[in-house]
PyMOL Python script that loads the backbone (N, CA, C, O; Angstrom):
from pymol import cmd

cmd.read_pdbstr("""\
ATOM      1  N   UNK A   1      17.702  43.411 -41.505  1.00  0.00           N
ATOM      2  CA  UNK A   1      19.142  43.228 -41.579  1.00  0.00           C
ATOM      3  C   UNK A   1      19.515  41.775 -41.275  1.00  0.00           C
ATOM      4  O   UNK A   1      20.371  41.104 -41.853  1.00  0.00           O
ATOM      5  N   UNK A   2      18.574  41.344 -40.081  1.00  0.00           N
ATOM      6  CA  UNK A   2      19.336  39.750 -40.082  1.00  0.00           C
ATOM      7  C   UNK A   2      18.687  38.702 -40.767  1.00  0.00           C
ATOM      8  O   UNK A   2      18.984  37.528 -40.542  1.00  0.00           O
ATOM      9  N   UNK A   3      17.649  39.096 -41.751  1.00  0.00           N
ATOM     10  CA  UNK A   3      17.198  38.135 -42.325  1.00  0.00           C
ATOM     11  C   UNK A   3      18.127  38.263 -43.529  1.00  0.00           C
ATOM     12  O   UNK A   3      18.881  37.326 -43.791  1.00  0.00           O
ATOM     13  N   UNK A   4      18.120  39.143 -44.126  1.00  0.00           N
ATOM     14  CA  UNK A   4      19.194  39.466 -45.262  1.00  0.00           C
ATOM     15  C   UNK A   4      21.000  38.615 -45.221  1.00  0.00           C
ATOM     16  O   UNK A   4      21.603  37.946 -46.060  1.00  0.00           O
ATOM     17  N   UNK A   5      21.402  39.148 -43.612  1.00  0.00           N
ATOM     18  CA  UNK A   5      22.178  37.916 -43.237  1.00  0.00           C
ATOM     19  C   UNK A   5      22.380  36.292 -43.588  1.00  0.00           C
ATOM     20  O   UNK A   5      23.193  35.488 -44.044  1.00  0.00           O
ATOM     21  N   UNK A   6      20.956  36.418 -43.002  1.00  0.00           N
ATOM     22  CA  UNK A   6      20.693  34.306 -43.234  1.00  0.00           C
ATOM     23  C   UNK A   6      20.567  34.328 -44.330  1.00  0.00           C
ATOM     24  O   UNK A   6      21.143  33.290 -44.656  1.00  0.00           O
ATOM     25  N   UNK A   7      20.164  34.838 -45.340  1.00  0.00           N
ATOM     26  CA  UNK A   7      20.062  34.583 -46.811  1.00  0.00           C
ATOM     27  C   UNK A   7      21.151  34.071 -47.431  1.00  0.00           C
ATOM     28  O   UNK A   7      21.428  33.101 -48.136  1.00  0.00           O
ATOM     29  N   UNK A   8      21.951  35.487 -46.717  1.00  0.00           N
ATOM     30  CA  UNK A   8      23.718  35.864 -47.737  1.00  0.00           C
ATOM     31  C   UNK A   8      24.336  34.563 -47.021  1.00  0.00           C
ATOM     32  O   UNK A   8      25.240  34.091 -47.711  1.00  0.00           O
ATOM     33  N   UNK A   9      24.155  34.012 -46.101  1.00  0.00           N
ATOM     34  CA  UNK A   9      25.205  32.379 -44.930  1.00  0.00           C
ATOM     35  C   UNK A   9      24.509  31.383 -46.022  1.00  0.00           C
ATOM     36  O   UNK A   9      25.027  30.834 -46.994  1.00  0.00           O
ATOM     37  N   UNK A  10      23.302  31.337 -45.591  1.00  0.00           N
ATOM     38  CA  UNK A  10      22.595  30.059 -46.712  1.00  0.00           C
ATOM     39  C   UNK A  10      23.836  29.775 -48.326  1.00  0.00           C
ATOM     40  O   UNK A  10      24.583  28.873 -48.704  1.00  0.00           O
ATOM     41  N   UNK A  11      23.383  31.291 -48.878  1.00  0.00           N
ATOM     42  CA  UNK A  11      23.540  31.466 -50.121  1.00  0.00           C
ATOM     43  C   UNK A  11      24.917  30.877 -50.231  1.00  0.00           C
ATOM     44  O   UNK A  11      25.095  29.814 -50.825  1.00  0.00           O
ATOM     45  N   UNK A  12      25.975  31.605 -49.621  1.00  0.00           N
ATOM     46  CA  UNK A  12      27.490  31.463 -49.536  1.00  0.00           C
ATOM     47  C   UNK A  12      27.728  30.015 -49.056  1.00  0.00           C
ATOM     48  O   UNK A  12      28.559  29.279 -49.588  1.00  0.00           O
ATOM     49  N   UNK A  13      27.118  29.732 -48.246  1.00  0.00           N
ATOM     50  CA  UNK A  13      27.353  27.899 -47.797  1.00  0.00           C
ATOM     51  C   UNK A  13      27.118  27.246 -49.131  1.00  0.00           C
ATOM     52  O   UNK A  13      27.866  26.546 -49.814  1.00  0.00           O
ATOM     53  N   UNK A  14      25.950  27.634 -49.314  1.00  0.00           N
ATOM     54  CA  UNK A  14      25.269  26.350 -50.739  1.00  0.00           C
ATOM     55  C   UNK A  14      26.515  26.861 -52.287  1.00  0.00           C
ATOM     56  O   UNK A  14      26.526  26.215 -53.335  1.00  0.00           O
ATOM     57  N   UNK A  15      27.093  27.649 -52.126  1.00  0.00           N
ATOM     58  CA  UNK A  15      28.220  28.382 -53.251  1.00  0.00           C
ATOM     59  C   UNK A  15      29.585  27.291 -52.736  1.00  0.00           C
ATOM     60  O   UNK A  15      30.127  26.470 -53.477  1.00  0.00           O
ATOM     61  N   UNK A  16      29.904  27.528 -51.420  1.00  0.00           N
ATOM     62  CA  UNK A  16      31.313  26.542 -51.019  1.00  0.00           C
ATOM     63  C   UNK A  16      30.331  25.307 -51.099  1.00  0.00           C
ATOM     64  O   UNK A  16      30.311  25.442 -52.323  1.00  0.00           O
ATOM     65  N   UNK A  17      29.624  24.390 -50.926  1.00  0.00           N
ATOM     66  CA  UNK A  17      29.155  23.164 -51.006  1.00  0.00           C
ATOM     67  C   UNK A  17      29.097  22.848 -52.362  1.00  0.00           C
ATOM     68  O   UNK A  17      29.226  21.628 -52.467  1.00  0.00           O
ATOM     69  N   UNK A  18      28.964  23.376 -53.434  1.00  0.00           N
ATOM     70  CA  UNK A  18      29.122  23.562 -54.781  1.00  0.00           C
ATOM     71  C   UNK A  18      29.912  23.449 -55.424  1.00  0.00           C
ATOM     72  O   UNK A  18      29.921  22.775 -56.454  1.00  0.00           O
ATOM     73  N   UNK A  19      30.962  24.217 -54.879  1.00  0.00           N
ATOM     74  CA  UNK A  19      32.493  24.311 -55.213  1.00  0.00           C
ATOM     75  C   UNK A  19      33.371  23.211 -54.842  1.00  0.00           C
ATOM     76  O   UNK A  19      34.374  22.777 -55.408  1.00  0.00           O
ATOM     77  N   UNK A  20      32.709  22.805 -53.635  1.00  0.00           N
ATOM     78  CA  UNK A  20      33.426  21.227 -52.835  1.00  0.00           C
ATOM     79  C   UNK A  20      33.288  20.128 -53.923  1.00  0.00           C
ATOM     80  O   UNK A  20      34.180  19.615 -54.598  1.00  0.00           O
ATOM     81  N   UNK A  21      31.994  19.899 -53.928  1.00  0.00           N
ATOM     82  CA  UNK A  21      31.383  18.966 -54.858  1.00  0.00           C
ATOM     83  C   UNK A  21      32.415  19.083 -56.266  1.00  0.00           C
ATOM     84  O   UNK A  21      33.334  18.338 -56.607  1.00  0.00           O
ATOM     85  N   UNK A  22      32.006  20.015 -56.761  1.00  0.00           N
ATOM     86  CA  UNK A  22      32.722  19.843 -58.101  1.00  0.00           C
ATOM     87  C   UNK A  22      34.346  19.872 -58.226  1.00  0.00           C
ATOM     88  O   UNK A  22      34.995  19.657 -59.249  1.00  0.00           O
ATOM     89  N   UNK A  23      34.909  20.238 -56.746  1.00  0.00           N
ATOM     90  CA  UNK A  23      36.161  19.623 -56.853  1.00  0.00           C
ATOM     91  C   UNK A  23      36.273  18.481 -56.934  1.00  0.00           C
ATOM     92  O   UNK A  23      36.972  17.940 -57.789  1.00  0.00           O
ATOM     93  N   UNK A  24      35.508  17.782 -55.930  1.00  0.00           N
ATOM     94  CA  UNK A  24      35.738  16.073 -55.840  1.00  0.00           C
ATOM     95  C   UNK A  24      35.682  15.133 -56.910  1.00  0.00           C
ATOM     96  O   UNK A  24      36.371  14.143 -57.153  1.00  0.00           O
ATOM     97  N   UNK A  25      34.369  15.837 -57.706  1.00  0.00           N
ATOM     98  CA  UNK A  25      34.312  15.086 -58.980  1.00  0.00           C
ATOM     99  C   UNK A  25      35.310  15.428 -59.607  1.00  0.00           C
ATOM    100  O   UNK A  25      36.000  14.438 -59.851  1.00  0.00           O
ATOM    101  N   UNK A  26      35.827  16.554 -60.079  1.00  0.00           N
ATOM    102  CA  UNK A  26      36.978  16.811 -60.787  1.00  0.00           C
ATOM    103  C   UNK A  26      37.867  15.711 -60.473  1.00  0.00           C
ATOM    104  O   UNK A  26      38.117  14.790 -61.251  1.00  0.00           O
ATOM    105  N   UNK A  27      38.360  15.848 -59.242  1.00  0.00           N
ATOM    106  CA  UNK A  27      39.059  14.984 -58.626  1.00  0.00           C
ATOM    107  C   UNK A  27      38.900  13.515 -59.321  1.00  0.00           C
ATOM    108  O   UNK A  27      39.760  12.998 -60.034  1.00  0.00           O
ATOM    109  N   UNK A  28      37.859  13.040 -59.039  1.00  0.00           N
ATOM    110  CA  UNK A  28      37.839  11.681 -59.272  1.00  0.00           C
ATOM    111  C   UNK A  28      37.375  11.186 -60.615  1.00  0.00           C
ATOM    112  O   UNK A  28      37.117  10.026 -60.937  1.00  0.00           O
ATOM    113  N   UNK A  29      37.318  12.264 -61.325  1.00  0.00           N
ATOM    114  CA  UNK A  29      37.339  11.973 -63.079  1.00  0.00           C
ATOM    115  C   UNK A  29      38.908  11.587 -63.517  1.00  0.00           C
ATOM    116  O   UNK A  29      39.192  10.756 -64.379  1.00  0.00           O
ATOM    117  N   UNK A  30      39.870  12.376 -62.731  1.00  0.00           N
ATOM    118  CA  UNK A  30      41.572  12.589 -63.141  1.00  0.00           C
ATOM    119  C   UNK A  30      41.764  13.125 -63.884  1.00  0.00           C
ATOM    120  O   UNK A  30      42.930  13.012 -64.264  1.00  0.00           O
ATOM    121  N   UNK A  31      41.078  13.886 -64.514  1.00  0.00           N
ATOM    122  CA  UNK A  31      41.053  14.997 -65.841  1.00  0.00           C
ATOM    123  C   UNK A  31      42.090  15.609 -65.713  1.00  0.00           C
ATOM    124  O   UNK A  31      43.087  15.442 -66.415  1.00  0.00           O
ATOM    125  N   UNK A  32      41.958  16.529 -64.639  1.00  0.00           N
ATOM    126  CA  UNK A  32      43.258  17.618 -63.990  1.00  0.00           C
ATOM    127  C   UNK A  32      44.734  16.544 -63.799  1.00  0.00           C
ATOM    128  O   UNK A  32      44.902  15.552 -63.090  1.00  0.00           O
ATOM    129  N   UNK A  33      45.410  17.064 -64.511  1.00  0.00           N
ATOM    130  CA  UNK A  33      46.471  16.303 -64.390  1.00  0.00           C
ATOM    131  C   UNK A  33      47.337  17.078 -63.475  1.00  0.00           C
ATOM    132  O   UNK A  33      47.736  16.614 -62.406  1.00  0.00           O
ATOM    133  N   UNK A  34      47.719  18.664 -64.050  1.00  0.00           N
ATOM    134  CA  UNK A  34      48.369  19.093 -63.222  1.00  0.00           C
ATOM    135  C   UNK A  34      48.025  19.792 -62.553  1.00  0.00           C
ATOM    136  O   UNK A  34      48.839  20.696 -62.365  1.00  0.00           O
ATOM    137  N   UNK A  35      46.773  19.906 -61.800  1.00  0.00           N
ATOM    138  CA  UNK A  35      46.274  19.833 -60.774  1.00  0.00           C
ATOM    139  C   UNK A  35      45.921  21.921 -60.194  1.00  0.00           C
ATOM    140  O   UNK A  35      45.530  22.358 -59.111  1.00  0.00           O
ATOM    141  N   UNK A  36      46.287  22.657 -61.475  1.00  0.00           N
ATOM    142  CA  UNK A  36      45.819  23.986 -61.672  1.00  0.00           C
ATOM    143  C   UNK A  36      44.512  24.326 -61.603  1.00  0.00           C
ATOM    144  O   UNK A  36      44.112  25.470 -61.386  1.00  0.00           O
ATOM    145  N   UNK A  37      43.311  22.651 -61.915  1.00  0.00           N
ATOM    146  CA  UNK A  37      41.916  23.218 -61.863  1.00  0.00           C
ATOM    147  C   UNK A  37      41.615  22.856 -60.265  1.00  0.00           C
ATOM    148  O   UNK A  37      40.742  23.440 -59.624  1.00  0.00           O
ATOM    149  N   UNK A  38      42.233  22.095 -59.864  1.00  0.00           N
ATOM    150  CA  UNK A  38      42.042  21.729 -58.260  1.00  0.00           C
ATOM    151  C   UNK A  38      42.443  22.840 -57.320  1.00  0.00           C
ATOM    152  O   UNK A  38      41.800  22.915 -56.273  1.00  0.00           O
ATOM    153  N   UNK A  39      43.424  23.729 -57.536  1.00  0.00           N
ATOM    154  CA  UNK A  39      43.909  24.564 -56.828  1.00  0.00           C
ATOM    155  C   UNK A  39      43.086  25.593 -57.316  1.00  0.00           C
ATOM    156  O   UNK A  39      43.036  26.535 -56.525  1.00  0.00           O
ATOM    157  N   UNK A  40      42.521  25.725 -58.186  1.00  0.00           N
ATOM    158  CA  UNK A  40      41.640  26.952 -58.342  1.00  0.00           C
ATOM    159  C   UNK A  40      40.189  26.724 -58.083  1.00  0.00           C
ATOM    160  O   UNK A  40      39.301  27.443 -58.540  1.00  0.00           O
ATOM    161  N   UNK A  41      39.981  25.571 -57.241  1.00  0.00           N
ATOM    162  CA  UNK A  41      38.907  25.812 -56.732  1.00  0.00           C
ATOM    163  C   UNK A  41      39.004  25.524 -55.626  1.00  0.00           C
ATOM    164  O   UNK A  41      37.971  25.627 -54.965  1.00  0.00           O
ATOM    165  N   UNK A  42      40.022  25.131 -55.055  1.00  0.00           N
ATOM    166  CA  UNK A  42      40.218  25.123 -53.529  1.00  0.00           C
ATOM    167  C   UNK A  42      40.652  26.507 -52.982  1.00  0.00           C
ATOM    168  O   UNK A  42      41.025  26.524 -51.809  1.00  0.00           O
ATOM    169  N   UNK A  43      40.653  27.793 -53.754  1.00  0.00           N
ATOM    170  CA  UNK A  43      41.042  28.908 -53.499  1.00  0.00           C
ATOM    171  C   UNK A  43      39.531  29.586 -53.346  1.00  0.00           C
ATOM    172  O   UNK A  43      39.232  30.392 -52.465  1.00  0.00           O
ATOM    173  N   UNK A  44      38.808  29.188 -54.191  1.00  0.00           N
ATOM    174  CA  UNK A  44      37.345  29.674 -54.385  1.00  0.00           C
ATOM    175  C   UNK A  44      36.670  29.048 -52.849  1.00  0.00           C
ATOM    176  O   UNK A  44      36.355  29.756 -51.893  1.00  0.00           O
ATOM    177  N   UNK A  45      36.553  27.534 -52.925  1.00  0.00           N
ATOM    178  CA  UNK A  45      36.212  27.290 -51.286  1.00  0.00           C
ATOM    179  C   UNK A  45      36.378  28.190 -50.464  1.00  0.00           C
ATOM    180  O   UNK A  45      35.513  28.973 -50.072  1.00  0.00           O
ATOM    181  N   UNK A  46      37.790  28.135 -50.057  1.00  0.00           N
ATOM    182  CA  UNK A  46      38.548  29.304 -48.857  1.00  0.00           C
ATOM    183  C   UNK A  46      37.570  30.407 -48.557  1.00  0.00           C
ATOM    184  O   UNK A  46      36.808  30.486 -47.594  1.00  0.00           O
ATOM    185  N   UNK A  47      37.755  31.368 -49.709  1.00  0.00           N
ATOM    186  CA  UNK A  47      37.348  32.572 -50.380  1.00  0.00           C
ATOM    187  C   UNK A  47      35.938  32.494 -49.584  1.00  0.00           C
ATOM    188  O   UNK A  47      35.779  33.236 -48.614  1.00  0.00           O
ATOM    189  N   UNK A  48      34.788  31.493 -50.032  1.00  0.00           N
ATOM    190  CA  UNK A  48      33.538  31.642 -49.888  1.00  0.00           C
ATOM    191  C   UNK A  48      33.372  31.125 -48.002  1.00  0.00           C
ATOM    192  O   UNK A  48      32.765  31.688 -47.091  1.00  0.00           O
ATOM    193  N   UNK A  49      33.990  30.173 -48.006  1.00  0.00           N
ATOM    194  CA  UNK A  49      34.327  29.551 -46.102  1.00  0.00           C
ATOM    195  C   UNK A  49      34.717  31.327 -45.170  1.00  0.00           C
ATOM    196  O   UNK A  49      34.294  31.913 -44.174  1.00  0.00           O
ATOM    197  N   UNK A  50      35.458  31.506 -45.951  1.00  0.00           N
ATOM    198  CA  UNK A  50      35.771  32.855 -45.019  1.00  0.00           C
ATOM    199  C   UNK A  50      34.626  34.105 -45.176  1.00  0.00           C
ATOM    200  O   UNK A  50      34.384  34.850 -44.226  1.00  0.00           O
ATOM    201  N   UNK A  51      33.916  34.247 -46.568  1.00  0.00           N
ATOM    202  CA  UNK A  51      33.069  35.137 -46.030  1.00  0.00           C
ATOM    203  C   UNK A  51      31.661  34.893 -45.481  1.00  0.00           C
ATOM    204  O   UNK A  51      30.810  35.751 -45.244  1.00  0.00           O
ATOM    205  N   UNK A  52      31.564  33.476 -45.311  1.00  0.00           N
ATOM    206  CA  UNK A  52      30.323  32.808 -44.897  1.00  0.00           C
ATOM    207  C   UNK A  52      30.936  33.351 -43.345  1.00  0.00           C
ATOM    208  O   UNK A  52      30.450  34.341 -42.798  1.00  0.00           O
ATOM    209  N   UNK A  53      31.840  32.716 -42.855  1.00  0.00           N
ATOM    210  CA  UNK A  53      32.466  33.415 -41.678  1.00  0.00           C
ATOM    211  C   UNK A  53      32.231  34.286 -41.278  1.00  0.00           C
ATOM    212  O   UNK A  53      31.902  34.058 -40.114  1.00  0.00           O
ATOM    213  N   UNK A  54      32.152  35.539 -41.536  1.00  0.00           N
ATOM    214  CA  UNK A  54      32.563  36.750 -41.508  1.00  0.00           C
ATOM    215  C   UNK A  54      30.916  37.392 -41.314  1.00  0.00           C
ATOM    216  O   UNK A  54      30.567  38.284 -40.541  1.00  0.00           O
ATOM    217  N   UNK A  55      30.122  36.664 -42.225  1.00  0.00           N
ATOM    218  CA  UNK A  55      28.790  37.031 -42.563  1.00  0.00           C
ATOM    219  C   UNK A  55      28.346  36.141 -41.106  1.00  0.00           C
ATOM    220  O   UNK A  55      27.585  36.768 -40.370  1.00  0.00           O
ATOM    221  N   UNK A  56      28.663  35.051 -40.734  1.00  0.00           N
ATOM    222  CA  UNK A  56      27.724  34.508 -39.209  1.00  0.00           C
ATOM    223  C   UNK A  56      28.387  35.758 -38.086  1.00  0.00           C
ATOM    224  O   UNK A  56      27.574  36.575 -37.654  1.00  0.00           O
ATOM    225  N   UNK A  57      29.417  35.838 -37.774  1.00  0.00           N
ATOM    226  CA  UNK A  57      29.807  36.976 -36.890  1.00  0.00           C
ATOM    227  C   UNK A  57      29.328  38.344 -36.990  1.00  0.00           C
ATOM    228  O   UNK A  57      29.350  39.044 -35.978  1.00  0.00           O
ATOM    229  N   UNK A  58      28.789  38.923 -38.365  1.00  0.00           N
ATOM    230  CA  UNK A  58      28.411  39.922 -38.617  1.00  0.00           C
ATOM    231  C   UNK A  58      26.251  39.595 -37.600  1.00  0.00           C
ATOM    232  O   UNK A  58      25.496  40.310 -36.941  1.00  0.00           O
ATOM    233  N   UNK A  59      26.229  38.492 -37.991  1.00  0.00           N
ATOM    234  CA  UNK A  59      24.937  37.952 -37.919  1.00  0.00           C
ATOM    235  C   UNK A  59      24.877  37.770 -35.957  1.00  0.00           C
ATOM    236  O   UNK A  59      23.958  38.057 -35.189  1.00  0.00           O
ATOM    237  N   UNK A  60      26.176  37.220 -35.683  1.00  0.00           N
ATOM    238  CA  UNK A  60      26.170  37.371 -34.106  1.00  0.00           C
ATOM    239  C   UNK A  60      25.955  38.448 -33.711  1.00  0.00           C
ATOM    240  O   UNK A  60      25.124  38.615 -32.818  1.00  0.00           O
ATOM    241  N   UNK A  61      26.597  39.420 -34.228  1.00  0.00           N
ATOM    242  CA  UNK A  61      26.720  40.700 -33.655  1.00  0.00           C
ATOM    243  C   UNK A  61      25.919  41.515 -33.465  1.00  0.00           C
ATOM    244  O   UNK A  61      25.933  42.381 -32.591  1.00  0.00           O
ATOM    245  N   UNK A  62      24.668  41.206 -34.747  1.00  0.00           N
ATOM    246  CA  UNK A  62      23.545  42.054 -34.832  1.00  0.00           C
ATOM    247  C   UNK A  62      22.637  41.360 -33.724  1.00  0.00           C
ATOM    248  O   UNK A  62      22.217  42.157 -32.885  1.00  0.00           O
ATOM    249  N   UNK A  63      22.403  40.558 -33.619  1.00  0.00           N
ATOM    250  CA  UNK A  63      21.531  39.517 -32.600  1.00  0.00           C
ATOM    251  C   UNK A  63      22.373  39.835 -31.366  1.00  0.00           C
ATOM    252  O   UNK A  63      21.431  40.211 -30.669  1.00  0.00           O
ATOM    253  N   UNK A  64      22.910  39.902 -30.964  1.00  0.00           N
ATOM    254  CA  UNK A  64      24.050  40.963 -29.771  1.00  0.00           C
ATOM    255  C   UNK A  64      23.680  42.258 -28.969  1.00  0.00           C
ATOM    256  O   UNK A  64      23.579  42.618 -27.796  1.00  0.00           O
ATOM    257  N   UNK A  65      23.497  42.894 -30.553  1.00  0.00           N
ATOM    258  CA  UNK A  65      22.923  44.287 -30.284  1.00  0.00           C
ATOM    259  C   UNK A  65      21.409  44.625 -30.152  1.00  0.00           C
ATOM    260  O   UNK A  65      21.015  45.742 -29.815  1.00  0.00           O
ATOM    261  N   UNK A  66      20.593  43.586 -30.440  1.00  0.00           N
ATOM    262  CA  UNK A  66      19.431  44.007 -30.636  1.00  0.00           C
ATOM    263  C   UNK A  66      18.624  43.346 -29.104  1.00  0.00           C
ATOM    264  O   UNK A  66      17.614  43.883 -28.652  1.00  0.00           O
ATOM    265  N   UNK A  67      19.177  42.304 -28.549  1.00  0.00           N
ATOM    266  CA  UNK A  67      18.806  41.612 -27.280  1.00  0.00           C
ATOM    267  C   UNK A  67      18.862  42.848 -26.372  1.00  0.00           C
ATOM    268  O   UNK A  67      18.613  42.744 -25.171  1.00  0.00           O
TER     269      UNK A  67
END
""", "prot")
cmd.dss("prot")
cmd.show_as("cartoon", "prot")
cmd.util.cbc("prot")
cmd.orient("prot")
């Protein structure tokens, strides 16, 4: 169970680090003018930040219970 954990944190980090990245470049191409592709991936960040979240506390908890 908690290796499966670290997988799914890894996985989900390297997904928002991904998503960061290719905002910035977006960003700094200026392509997005009105700025609909920027907000739709700063929603995706969030999205993946919060269940990376959710997945380390799940990961505390088990390491909690098993000590």
């Amino acid at each position: 169970m908690q290796t499966i954990l670290i997988i799914l944190i890894v996985v989900m980090a390297l997904a928002t680090l991904f998503v960061l990245i290719k905002g910035v470049v977006g960003m700094a191409q200026g392509k997005d003018v009105t700025g609909q592709r920027s907000q739709e991936l700063m929603r995706k960040r969030v999205l993946y930040q919060g269940v990376t979240i959710v997945l380390v506390v799940l990961l505390l908890a088990a390491f909690s219970t098993t000590s």
